[in-house]
C-alpha positions in Angstrom: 22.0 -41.9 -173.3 22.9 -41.4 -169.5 23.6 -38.5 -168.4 25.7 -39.3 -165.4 28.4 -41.6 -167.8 31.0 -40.2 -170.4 33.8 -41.5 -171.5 36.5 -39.2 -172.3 39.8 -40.0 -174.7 42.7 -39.0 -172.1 44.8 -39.5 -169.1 43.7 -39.1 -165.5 46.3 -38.4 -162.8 45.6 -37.5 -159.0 48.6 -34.5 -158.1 48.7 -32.8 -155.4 45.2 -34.1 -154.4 44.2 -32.5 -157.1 42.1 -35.0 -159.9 44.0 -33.8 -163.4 42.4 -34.8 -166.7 44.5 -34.2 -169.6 43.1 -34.4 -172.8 44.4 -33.6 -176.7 44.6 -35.3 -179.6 46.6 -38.3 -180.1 50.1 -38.6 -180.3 50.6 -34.7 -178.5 52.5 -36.4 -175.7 49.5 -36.9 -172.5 50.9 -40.2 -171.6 54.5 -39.2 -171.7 53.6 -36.2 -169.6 52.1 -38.4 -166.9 55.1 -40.6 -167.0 56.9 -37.6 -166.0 54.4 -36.6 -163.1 54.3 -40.0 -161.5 58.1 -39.3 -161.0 57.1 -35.9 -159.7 54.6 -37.8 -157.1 51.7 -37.9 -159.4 49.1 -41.0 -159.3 47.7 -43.2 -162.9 44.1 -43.2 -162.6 43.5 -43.8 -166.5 45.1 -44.1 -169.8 43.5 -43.7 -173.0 40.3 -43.6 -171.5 38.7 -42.6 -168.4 35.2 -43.3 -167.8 33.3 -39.8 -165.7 30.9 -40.4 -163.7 28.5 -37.7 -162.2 27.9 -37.9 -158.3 26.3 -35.4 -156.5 27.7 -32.8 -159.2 30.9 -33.8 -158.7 33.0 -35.8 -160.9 34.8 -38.9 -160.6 37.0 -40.7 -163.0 38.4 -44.4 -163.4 39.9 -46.5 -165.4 38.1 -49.3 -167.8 38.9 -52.5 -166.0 40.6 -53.8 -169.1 43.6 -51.1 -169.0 43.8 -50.6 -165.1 47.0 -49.7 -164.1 48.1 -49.6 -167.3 49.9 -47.3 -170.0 50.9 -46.6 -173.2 54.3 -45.0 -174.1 55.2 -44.8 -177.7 58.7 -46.3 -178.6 58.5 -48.2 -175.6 55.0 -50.1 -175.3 52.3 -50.7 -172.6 53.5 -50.8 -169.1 52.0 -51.9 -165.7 52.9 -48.9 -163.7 52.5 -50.7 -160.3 55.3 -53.1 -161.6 57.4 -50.3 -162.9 56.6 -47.6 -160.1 55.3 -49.1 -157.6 52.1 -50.4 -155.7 51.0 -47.1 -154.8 51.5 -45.2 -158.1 48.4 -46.2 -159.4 44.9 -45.6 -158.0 41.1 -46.8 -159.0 39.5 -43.5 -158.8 40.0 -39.5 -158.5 38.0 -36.6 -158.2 38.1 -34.0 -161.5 39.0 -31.2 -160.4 41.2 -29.4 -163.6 41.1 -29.7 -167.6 44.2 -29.5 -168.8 43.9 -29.1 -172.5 47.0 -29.5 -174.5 47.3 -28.0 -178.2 49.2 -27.4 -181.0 51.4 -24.7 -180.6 50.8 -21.5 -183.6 52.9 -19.0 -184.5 50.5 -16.6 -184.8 47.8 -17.5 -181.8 47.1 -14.9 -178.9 47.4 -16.9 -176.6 46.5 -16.0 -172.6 49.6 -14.3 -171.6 48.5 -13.1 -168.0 46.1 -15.6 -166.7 43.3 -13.4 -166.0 40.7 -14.9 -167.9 39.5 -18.3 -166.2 38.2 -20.2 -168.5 35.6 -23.6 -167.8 34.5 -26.7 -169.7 31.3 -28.4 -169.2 31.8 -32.4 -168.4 28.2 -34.0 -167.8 26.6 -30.5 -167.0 29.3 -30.1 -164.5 31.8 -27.1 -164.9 35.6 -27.6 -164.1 38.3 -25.1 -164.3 40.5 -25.4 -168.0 43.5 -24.4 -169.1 44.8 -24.9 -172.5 48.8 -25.7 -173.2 50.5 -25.0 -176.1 53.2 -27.8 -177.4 55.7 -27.0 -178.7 59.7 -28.4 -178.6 61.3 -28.1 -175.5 58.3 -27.1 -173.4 58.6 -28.9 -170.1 55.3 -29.9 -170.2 54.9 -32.0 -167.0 56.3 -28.7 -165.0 54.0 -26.2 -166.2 51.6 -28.9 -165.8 52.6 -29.0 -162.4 52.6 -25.3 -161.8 48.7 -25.1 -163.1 48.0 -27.2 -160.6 49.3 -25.4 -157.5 48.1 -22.2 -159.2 44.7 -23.9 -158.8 45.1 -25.0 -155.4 45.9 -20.8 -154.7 43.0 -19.8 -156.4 40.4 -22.3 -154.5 
């Protein structure tokens, strides 16, 4: 096995300069969610699957050539996001620079209520911030999304 490949099930976006992989099981709403943050400025670097790569103990993730630029929204189908965004919404490659974990919400989970405990996930023997997001109906995912990211960017 190398140790400088992964591929990870999940969805890659570049916001903010910022390298976002979201990951979750299926059907918890990642794609939908980066549907809403390419409409918030947000760039497709994968769908479904993003291969990691380790350089220089930093990692980088792209697409698998068979499903560039593409994604899948459920009730609608695959779409090319350059043909339905634009040229420039979708990009080949992006630094990692924030898990973003998305869970089943539970009644009766503590969950981290004041954001002092910074927790990290290991990708390749690299470690990269994480934050976990409970779903639940009507969470606006894509804008808490958005606001872990510029929290990030704060604490850098």
């Amino acid at each position: 096995m190398n140790d400088k490949f992964l591929s990870q099930h999940g969805v890659l976006i570049n916001l903010l300069n910022k390298g976002l992989l979201i990951t979750g099981r299926s059907g918890l709403g990642k794609s939908e969610c980066a549907v809403e943050l390419l409409n918030k400025g947000a760039f497709l670097v994968a769908d479904d699957v993003v291969l990691i790569e380790k350089k220089d103990n930093i990692l980088v993730g792209k697409p698998p050539e068979t499903i560039r630029n593409l994604i899948e929204i459920r009730g609608i189908g695959i779409i090319n996001v350059r043909e339905i965004f634009g040229e420039d919404f979708a990009i080949s490659s992006s630094k990692i620079d924030l898990v973003i974990e998305l869970i089943d919400f539970k009644n009766d989970f503590d969950y981290e209520r004041l954001g002092y405990d910074a927790t990290y996930i290991k990708i390749l023997d690299v470690s990269i911030p994480r934050m976990q997001i409970p779903v639940s109906p009507g969470r606006n995912l894509s804008t808490l999304i958005e606001i872990a990211v510029k929290k990030t960017i704060l604490e850098s």
